[in-house]
Backbone as CSV, one residue per row, in Angstrom:
resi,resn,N_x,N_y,N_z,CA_x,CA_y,CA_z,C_x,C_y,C_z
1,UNK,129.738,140.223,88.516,129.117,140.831,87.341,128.198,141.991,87.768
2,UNK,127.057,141.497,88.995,126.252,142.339,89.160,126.975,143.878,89.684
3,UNK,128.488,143.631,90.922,128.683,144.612,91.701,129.608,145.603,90.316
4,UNK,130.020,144.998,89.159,130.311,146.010,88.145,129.783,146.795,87.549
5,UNK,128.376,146.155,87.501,127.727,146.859,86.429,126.964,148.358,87.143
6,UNK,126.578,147.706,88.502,126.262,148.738,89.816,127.275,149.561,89.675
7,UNK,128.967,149.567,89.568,130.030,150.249,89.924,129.448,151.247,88.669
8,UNK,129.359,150.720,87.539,129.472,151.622,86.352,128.258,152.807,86.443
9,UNK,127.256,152.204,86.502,125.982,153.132,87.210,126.703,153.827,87.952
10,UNK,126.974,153.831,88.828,127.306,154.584,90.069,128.411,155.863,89.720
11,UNK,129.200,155.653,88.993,130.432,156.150,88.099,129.458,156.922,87.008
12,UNK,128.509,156.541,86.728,128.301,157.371,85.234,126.804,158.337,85.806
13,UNK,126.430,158.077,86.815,125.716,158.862,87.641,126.348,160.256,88.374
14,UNK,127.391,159.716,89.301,128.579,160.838,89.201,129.054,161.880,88.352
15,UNK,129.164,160.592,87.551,130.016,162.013,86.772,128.625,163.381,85.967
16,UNK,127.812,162.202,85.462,126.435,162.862,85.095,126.335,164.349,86.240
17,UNK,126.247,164.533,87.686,125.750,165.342,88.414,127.069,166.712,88.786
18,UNK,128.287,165.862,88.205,129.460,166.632,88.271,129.285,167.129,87.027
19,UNK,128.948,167.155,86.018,129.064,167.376,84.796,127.625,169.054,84.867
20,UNK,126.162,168.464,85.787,125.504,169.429,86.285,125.878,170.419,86.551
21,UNK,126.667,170.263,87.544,127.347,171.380,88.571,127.966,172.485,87.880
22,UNK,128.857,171.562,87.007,129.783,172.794,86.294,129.316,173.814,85.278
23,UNK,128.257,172.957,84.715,126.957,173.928,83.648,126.610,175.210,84.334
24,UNK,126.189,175.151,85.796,125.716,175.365,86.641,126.476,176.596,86.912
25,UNK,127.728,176.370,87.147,128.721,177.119,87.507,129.264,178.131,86.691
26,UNK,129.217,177.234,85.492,129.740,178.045,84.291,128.525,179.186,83.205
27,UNK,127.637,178.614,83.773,126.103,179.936,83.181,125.943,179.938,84.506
């Protein structure tokens, strides 16, 4: 339970800083 919910954090943190980048990129 616990190492899923960590997975999902971890996954929605990602994508959160990939999602940065491209803002970033794109202005």
């Amino acid at each position: 339970m616990m190492n899923h919910l960590s997975l999902v954090g971890f996954a929605y943190t990602l994508s959160l800083k990939y999602i940065l980048i491209f803002l970033t990129i794109v202005v």
